[in-house]
C-alpha positions in Angstrom: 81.8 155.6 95.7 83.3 158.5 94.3 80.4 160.8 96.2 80.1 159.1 99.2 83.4 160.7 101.2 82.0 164.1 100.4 78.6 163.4 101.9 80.6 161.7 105.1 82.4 165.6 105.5 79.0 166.8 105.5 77.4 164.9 107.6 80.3 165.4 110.3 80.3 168.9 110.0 77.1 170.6 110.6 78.6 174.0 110.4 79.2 173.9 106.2 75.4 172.0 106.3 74.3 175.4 107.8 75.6 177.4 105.2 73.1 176.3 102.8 70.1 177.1 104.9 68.3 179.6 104.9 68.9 183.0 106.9 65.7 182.7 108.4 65.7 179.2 109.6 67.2 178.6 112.9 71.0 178.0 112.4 72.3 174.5 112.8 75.9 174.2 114.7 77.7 174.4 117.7 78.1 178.2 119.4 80.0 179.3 122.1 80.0 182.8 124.0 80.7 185.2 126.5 77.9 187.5 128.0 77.8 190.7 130.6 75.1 191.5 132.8 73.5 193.5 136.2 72.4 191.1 137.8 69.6 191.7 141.4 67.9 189.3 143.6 65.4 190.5 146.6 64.0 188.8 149.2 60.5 190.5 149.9 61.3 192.6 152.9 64.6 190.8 153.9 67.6 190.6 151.7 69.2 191.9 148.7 72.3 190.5 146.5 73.0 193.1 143.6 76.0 193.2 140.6 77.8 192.6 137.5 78.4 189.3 136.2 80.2 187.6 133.5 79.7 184.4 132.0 80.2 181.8 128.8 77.3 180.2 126.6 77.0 177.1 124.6 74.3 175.7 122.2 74.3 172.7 120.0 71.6 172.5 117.7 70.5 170.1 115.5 68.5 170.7 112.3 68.0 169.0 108.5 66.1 171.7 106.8 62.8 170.2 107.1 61.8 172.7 109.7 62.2 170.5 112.7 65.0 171.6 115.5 66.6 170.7 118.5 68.9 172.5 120.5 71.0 172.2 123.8 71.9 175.3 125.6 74.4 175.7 128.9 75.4 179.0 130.4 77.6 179.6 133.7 78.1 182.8 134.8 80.1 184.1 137.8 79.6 187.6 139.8 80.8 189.1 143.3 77.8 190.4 144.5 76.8 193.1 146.4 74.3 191.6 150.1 72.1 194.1 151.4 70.0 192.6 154.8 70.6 194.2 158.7 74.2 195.1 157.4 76.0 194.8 154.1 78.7 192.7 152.3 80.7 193.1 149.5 82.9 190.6 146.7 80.1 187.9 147.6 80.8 185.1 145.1 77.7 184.1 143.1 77.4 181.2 141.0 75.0 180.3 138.3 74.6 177.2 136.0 72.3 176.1 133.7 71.5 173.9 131.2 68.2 173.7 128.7 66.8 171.7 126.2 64.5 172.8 123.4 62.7 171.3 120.4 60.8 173.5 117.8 59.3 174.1 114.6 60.3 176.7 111.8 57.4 178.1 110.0 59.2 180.6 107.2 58.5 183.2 105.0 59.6 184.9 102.4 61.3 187.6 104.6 60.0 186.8 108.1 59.9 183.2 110.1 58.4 182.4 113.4 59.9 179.7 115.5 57.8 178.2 118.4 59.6 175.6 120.6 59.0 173.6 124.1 61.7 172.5 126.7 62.9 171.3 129.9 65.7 173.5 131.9 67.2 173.4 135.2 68.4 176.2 136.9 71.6 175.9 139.8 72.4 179.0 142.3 75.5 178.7 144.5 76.3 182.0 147.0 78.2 181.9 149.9 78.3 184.7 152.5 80.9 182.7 154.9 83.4 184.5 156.3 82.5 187.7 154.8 80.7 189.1 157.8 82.9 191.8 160.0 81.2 190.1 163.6 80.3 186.7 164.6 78.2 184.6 163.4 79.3 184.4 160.3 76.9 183.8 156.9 76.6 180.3 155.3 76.4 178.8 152.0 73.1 178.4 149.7 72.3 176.0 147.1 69.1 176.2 144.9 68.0 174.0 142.4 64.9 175.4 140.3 63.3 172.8 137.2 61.2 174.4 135.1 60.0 174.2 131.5 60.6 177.3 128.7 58.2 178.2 126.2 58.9 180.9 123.8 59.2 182.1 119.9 61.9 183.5 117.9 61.0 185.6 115.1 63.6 186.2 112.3 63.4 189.5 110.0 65.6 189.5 106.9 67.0 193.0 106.8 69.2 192.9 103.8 72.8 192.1 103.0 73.2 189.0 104.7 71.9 190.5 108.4 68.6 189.1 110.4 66.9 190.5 113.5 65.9 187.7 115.3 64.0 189.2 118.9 62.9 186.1 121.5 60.1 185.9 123.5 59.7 183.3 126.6 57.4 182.2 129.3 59.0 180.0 132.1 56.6 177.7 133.9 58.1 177.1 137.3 57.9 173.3 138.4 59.5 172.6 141.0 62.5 174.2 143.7 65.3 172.7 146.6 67.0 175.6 148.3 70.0 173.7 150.8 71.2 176.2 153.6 74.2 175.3 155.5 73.2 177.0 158.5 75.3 174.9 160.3 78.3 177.4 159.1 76.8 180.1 161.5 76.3 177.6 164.5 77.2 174.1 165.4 73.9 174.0 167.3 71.9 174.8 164.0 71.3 172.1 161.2 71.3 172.2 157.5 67.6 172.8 156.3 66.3 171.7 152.5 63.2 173.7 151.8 60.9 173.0 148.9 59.2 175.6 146.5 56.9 174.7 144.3 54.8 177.9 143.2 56.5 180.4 140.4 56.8 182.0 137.0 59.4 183.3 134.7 59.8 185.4 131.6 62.8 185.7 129.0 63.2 188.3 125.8 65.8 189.1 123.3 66.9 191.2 120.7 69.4 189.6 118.8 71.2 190.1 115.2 72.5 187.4 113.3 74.8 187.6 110.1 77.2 184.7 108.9 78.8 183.1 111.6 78.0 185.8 114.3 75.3 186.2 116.7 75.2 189.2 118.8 72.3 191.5 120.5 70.5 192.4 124.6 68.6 190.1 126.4 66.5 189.9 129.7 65.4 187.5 132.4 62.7 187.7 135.1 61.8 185.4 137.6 59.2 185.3 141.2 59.4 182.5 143.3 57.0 182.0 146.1 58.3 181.6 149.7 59.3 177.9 150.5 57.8 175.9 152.9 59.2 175.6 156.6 61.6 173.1 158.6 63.0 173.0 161.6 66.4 174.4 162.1 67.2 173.0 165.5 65.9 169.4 165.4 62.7 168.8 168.1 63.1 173.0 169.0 61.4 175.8 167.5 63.6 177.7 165.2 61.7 177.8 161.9 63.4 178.3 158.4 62.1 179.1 155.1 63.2 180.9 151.9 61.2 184.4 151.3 59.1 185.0 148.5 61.9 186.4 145.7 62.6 188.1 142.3 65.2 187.5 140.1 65.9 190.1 137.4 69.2 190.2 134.5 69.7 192.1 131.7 73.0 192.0 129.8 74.8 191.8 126.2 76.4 188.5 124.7 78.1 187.6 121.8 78.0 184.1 120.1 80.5 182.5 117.6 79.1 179.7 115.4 81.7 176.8 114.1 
């Protein structure tokens, strides 16, 4: 009886637990964040939204130190973007959510590890160009929903003195997109069209160092989507709508706390 409170603190807290694993193995916990980036999306020959963000991460990972992992990662980050089409806008708000989750396998070393792991994310865009035209009609609201599953590595070199370099490498199969336009914000007349995509690819990389509790480091994110189908905007007329074909590309800095 006399060890079994002890082992219950452990098991509750999986912070101490991942102070006895090793550097190389991926860290066991719950982090939390904040991240910077640039930040451009382009429409093939149409439009343009370009700027800074700022956002928080989360992760919750689960490991026992048989090599095996898990881990659930969110992110929401927040910009007023710059819209480049016929005219321009300005302080566009720009909202992006997502959540992920992974499972892997640590294969380590003696000073270098290589973790592989699968997942499933989801991906949700929010802009809104109402009311920030200067004439009539004004722009409308998009939603986009984007499910797709990651694929990737992290490698994790032991540099000395407690620090590791742990770069990130990720390919993003594209499975499946629902872009909602309100067009009925510009006219009464039009209605709101749901298109579907279903034809992309994305790519992730990292460069991150990790020592103790901290997790800091440059990342990158790519993505091309294929144009959308088309539906009808006015319902029985003959005013098509569809999303262009479109690239997504990020680069910023973050820095993670682990508790």
């Amino acid at each position: 009886m006399k060890h079994a409170l002890p082992a219950l603190l452990l098991a509750a807290c999986p912070a101490a637990i991942a102070q006895n694993f090793n550097p190389l193995a991926t860290r066991p916990g719950f982090e939390l964040g904040v991240q910077g980036s640039r930040y451009e999306y382009t429409e093939v020959d149409f439009a343009k939204y370009s700027g800074n963000r700022v956002g928080l991460v989360a992760a919750l990972t689960f490991a026992d130190g048989s090599g095996l992992f898990s881990k659930i990662d969110l992110r929401g980050s927040y910009g007023r973007l710059k819209y480049e089409s016929a005219g321009v806008e300005t302080n566009v708000p720009d909202l992006i959510l997502e959540a992920r989750a992974l499972a892997g396998l640590d294969w380590i070393g003696e000073s270098v590890s290589l973790s592989p792991y699968l997942g499933l994310g989801y991906r949700f865009l929010y802009d809104n160009l109402q009311g920030y035209h200067d004439s009539n009609p004004s722009g409308y609201r998009r939603y986009s929903n984007y499910l797709y599953a990651p694929a990737g590595f992290t490698a994790r070199l032991h540099l000395g003195g407690g620090w590791v370099l742990a770069p990130t490498a990720e390919a993003d199969v594209f499975l499946y997109g629902v872009q909602v336009n309100k067009l009925s914000d510009i006219d009464v007349g039009l209605t709101d069209v749901t298109n579907h995509q279903n034809k992309g690819r994305g790519y992730r990389g990292a460069l991150m160092l990790e020592k103790d509790r901290w997790t800091f480091g440059v990342w990158t994110s790519y993505w091309h989507i294929q144009a959308s189908d088309t539906q009808q905007a006015v319902a029985g007329g003959n005013s098509p709508s569809s999303v262009p074909e479109n690239t997504t590309r990020e680069t910023g800095l973050e820095l993670r706390y682990r508790f």
